[in-house]
N, C-alpha and C positions, 0 to 999 in steps of 0.2 A: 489867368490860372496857369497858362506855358511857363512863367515865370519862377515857378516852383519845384516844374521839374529839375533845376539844378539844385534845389537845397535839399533833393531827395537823397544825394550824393554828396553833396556840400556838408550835408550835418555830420555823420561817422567817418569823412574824411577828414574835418575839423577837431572831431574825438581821437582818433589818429594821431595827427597831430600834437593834439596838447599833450594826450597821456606818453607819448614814444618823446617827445623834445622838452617834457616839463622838469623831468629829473627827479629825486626822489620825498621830494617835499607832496609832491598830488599822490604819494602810493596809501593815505589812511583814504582819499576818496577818489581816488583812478575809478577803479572801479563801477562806481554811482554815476561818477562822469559816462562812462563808456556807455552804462545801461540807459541816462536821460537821453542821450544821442542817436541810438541806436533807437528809441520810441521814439525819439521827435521824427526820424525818417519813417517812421510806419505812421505817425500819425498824419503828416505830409500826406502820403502814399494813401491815408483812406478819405480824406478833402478831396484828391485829383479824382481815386475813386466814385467816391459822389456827385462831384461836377460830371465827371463823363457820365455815369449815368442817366443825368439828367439831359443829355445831349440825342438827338436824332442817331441811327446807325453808324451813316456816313462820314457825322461831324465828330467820332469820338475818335478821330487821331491827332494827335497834340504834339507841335512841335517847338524845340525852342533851338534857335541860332546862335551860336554864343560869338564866335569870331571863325576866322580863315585860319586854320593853322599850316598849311602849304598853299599858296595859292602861285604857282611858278608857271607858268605860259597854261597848257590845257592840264597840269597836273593841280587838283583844286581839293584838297583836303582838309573839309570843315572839321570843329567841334559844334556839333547839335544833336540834341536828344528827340528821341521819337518814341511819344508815349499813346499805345492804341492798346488793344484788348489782350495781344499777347503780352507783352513786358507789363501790362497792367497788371495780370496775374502772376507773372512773377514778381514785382516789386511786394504785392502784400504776403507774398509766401516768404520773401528773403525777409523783409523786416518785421515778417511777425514771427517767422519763427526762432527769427534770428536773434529778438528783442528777448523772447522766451530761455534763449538758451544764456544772453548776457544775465539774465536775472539766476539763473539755475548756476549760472560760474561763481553766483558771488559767494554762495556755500562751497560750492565744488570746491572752489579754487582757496579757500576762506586762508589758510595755512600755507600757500605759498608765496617764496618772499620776491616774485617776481611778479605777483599779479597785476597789478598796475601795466606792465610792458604784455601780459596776456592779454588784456579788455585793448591796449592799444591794437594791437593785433588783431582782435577779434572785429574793429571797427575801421580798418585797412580792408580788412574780406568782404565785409558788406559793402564799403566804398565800390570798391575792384566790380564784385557781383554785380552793384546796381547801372555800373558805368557797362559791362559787359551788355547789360539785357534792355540800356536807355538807349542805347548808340544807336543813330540814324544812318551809321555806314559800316562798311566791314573793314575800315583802317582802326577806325577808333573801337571799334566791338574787338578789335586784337590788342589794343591796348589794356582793357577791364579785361581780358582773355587772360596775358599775360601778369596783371597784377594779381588776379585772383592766383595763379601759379606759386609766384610770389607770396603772399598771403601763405597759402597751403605749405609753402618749406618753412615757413616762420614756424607756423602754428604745429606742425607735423614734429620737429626737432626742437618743439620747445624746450623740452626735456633733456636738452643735448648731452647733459654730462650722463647720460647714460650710451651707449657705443649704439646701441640697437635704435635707437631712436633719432641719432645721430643720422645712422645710417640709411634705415628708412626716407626720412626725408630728402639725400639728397636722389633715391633710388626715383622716389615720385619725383623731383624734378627732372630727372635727368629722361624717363620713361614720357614725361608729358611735350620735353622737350621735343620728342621726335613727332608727336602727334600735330607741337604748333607746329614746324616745317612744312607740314601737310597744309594745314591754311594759310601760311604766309605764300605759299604756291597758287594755291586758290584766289587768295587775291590779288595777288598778281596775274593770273592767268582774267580775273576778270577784266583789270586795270586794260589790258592791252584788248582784249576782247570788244567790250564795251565802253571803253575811255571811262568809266567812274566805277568809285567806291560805292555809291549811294543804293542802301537795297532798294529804290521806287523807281530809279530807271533800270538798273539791274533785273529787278524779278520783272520789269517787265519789257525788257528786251528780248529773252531768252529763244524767241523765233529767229533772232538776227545769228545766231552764232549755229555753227554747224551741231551735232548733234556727239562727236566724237571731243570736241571741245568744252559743250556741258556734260560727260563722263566724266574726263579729266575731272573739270572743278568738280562732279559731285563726289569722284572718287578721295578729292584732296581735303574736302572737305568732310565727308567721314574720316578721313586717318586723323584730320582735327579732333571729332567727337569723341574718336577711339580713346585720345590719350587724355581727356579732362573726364570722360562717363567710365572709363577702365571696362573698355568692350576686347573682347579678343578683336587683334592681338595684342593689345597695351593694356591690358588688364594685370599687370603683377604687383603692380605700385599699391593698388587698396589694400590690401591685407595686409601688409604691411605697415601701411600708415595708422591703425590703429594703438601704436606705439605713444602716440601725439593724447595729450587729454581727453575724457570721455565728451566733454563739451565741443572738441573738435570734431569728433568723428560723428558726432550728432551734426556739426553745423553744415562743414564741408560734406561727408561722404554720407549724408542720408537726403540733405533738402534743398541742396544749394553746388556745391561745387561739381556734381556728381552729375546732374541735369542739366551743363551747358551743353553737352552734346546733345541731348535733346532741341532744345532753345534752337541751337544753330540748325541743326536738319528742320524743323519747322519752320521758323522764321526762310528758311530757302528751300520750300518748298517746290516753287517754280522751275527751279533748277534741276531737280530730280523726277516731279511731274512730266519735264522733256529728258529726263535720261533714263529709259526704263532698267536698261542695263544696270545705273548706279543704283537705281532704288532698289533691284535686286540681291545688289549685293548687301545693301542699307537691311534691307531684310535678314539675307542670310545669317551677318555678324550678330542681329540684334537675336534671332534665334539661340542660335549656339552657344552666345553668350549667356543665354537665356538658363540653358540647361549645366554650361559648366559652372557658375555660379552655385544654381543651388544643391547641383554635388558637390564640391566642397563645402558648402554649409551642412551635408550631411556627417560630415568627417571632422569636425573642430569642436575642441574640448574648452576654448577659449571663447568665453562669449561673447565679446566684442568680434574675435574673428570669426565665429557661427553666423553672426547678422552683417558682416564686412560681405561675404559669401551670398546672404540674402540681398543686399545691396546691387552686387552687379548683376542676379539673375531679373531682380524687379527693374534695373534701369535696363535691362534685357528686353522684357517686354516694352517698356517705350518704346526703344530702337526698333524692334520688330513690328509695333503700330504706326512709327514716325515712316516705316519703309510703306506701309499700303498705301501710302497715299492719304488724298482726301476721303477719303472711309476710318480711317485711321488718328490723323493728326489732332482732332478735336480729344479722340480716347485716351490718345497718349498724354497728351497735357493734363487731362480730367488725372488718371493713374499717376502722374507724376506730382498734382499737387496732397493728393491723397494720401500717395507713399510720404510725401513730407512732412504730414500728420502722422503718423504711425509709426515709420519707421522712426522720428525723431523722436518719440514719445520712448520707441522699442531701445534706443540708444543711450538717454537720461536713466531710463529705469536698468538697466547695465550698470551705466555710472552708479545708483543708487544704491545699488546690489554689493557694488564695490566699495562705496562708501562705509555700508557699517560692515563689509567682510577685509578689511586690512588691506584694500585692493587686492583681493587676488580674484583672480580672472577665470584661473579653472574649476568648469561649473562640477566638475567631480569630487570638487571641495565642499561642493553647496549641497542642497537639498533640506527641503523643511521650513522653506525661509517664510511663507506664504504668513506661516504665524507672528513673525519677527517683523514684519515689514509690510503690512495690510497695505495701508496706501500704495507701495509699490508694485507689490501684487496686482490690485486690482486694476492700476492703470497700463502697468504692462502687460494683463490677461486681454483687454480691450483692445491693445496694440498688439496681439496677437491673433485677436480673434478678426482683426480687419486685414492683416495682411495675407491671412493663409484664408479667406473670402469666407467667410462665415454670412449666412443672409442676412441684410440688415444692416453690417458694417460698412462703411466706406469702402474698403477695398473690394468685397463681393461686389459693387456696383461698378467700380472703374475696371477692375479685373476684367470681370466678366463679358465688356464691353468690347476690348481685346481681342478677347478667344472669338465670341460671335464675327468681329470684323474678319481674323486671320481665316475664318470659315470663308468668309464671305469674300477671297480672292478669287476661289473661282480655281476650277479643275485639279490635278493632282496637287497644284500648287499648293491651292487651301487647305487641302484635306492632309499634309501634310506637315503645316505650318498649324494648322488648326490642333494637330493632334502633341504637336511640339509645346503648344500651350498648355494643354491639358495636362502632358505630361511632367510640364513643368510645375503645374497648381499642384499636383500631389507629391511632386519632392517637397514643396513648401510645406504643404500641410505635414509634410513629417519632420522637417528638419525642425519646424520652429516648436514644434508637438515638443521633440526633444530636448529643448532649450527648456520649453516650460516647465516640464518633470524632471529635467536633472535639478533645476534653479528650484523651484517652489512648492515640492510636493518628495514625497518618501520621506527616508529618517535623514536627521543631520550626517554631514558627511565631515565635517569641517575638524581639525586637528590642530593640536600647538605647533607652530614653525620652528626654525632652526634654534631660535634664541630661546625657545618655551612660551610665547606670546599666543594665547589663545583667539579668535576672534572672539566678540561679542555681537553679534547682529541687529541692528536697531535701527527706526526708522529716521530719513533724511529728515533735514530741516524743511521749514515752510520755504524758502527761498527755493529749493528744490522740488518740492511735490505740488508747488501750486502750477509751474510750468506743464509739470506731468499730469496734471487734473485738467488743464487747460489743452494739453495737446489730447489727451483718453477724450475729448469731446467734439474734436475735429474727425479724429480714428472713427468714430463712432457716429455721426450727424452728416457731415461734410458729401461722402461720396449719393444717400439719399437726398440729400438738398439738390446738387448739381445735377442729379437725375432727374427730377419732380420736370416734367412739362419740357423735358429737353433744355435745359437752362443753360447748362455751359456748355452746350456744341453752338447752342443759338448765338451766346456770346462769342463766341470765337471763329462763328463761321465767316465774316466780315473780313477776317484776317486770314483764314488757314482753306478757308470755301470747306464743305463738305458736302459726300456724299453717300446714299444709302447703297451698302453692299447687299447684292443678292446671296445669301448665304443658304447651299442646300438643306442645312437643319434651322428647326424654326428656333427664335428665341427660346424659347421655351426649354427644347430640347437642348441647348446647349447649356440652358441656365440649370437643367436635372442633371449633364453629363460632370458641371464643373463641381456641381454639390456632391455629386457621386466619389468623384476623385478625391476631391477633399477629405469627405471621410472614410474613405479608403488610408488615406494617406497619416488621419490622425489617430487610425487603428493599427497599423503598421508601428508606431512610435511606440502607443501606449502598449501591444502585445512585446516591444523589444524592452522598454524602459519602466513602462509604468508596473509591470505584473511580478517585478522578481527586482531585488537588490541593483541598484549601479553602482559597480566596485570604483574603489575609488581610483586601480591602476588602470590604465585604458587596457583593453585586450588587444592580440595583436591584431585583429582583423582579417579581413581577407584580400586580397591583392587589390582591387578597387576602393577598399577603403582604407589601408596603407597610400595607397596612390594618390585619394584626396586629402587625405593628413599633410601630403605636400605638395597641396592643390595644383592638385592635376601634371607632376610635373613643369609646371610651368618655367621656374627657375632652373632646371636643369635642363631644359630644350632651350632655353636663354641662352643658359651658358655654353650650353655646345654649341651652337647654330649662331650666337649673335658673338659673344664673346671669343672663343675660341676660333669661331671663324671670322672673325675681325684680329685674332692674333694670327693666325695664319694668311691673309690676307696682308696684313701689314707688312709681316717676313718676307712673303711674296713682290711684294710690292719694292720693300728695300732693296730684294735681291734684284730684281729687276731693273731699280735704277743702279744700282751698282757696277751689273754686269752690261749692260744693253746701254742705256743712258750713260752714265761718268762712261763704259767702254768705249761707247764712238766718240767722247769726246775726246776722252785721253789719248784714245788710237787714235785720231787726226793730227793732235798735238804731238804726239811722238812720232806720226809721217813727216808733217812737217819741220820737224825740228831734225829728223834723220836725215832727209831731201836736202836742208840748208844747210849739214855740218858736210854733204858730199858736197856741194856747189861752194860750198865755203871752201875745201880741195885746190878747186881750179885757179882762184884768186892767190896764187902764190907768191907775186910781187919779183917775179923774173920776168924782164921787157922782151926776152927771147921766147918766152913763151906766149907772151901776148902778141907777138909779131906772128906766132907758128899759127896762133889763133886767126887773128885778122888774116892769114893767106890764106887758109882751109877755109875760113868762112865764104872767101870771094872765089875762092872754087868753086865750092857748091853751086854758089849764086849764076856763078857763069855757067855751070854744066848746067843745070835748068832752066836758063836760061833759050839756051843752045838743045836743049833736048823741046824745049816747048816748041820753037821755031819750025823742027822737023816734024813733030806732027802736026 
């Protein structure tokens, strides 16, 4: 069965291939290709599934060796996959929902004449992904790291002849750029540290290394997560990338590209469990992020960028469970396979929304559609109602599970991090409240465009709503399955260990306080949105929600702080070797060239003066001579 794990990557690296090198003869069936490939790798991925299974605890880690790809004196850098309980659940999350979204492209994308080189695309990210979460080392886990990067600028500026789209793309490369630095640091700091790549001597070495040099790596390894999950401070590229097709921003930034940060602080846990300091900080970003995420989702008229905004505060809360530790790591994965039901589901049904409204995007254009587009409605009411924790839903169970562990730090710590979740479940519950009511309820809002082109609202094709009926039943099922008898902490304790926090509020009490915020949070919405007219111009707002309109400032403390102070810097820099460097050079050069044009003087080619020379010289010689003698 090891044998397979390579065709779990082999298959949409293969789809890649044919569809990006075949030319324009495969573009009536690219597409079908990309979507058979894309399911043969999930269907793979649920065999390995069931053989493990069927395996002892112990024995469900699966390895396969493929060759030595550096093997130079002690530098020994395999390609081999390592398939156990974590990458096991990511492989069924990447290629099932990834399969879901190839099926949902083939309406999406139905009209465009590049589609063929889209599905190529689309099965390079799952390739990249799956090589990222199979890697048995952290050389090769930076390879699928950087492909997936790759991937995302393809798929991000698909759209290129548009400038914004253009742009965005190469903004997320360039923003993720500095996040890999961060881990190519890390692994190198491990390399010299521990002499391997390999996470099984790695995580379990981590007594051997001092305690200031697992900071380092965990630190380096967060600014990794920073720039692939878009946690402060590398969070400006998401919102932006919603420029890219609604199928990408479902694939990449809701289930898959957005949760390698996660993947990687789990998968090195060991590392952080001895750096309390870094987990610390693993916490603090995953907070913050937490909360500035879903203030800018309270502020966006755009609703791909209202659920862009939900995105980094829900991979927020990961980061903030991936930081507690073993109390934590099992919650954060449960949350993150959940969000990849939901929010992908929340993402399609956006697409759909856009589909019969002419793509336009501003939901102040919308309203009423609930009648127009039932299947839509209903699946994304479902993926709303699990993401802002409705009981019952999937995400009320992963959610929920969160806030009780963030309780369960223990002393100010908790009770402040606990209450950061809380506070964050009722931004949720209102921003997405908002989303609902402007999108699917009041009177139409929707107007002829510039050329007089009215919308017509109608619902998607079967190609598109069965994905959406099919994710509305993960939203909705998933996070109580995983729950029932502790199921998936059981599975994943093997890999991640876990532990029970002692949390000053009982279960209970935290399960009424997250219900309480919530509907707090969805009454809050419905007394701004639901009870009076949403005009169709935005109003100006008040100074905080002008401020999230252009989230959070973010790009303008960019551009002052990183840009400008990288042009001032450079100025500096210039001047510096100008004056300081080229000056001591050139002032050497011009000493010595002024020293040899005086000594060049003396050689004037009269033997009377080189006779006057040779007497004076043997002067000297002899008066010191004659002077040494006397003392």
């Amino acid at each position: 069965m090891e044998n397979l794990i390579g065709l779990l990557i082999a298959a949409p690296l293969l789809g890649a291939a044919v569809l990006l090198c075949g030319g324009r003869r495969l573009d009536r069936v690219g597409h079908w290709i990309g979507c058979v490939l894309a399911g043969a790798s999930f269907v793979i991925g649920v065999v390995l599934f069931a053989h493990m299974l069927a395996l002892g605890g112990e024995e469900r880690t699966l390895r396969e060796h493929l060759f030595s790809w550096v093997p130079v004196g002690g530098f020994q850098a395999d390609v081999a996959f390592q398939l156990d309980q974590l990458s096991m659940t990511f492989v069924l999350l990447i290629t099932g929902v990834g399969t879901l979204i190839h099926v949902y492209s083939t309406g999406y994308m139905e009209h465009d004449e590049r589609r063929r080189r889209f599905f190529g695309y689309l099965n390079l990210f799952l390739a990249a992904m799956l090589l990222l979460v199979l890697a048995d080392n952290y050389l090769l886990l930076y390879v699928g790291w950087e492909g997936v990067g790759l991937a995302s600028y393809l798929l991000i500026g698909f759209w290129q002849h548009k400038p914004s789209a253009a742009t965005a793309a190469k903004k997320a490369f360039i923003v993720n750029r500095v996040g890999d630095m961060g881990l190519s640091i890390a692994i190198m700091l491990m390399f010299t540290t521990f002499g391997t790549f390999a996470f099984g001597p790695v995580l379990a070495s981590t007594d051997r290394a001092s305690e200031g040099v697992l900071t380092a790596i965990g630190l380096t390894l967060l600014l990794g997560a920073c720039g692939k999950s878009a946690q402060v401070p590398l969070q400006s590229w998401l919102g932006d990338a919603m420029e890219g097709p609604t199928p990408v921003s479902a694939l990449i930034h809701a289930a898959t590209m957005v949760t390698a940060g996660v993947y990687l602080i789990t998968r090195s846990g060991a590392i952080f469990n001895a750096s309390p300091d870094a987990q610390l900080v693993v916490v603090v970003v995953g907070a913050v992020t937490l909360l500035f995420g879903a203030i800018v989702g309270c502020a966006k008229d755009d609703i791909k960028k209202a659920l862009a905004g939900s995105t980094m505060s829900q991979i927020g809360y990961m980061i903030l469970a991936a930081g507690l530790g073993p109390i934590g790591y099992a919650f954060a994965i449960m949350h993150l396979v959940t969000h990849g039901f939901f929010k992908a589901g929340l993402f399609l049904g956006a697409g759909s929304v856009m589909h019969g409204m002419n793509d336009e995007v501003d939901m102040r254009k919308y309203g009423g559609l609930r009648t127009y587009m039932p299947i839509t409605f209903v699946t994304f009411g479902l993926g709303y109602l699990a993401i802002i924790g409705f009981p019952g839903l999937s995400g009320f169970f992963s959610k929920d599970k969160i806030i009780e562990a963030a309780f369960a730090k223990g002393g100010t710590e908790g009770w402040i991090l606990g209450g950061v979740a809380l506070l964050g479940a009722a931004i949720t519950a209102y921003y997405m409240t908002r989303v609902m009511i402007m999108t699917f309820f009041g009177e139409k809002r929707w107007q002829p465009d510039a050329e007089g082109n009215e919308p017509h609202p109608h619902e998607s094709p079967k190609s598109m709503t069965i994905p959406m009926i099919v994710l509305a039943f993960g939203s909705v099922f998933a996070g109580g399955l995983f729950s029932l008898n502790e199921a998936f902490v059981k599975w994943l304790e093997p890999v991640t260990s876990f532990e029970h926090g002692h949390s000053p509020l009982s279960a209970g009490a935290v399960t009424g306080a997250t219900v309480a915020v919530m509907v707090i949070g969805v009454a809050l919405a419905w007394a701004q949105y639901g009870r009076r007219p949403v005009p169709v111009a935005a109003p100006r707002g008040s100074l905080l929600t002008r401020a999230a309109r252009r989230d959070l400032l973010q790009d303008d403390f960019n551009h002052v702080v990183l840009v400008r102070g990288g042009e001032h810097l450079t100025r500096s820099l210039v001047y510096l070797d100008h004056t300081v460097v080229d000056g001591v050079v050139n002032g050497t050069a011009a000493s010595v060239g002024g020293l040899s044009g005086r000594l060049r003087k003396v050689q004037n080619g009269y033997a009377r003066s080189y006779a006057v020379s040779m007497f004076g010289g043997a002067a000297v010689l002899i008066a010191a001579t004659l002077l040494m003698r006397a003392v």
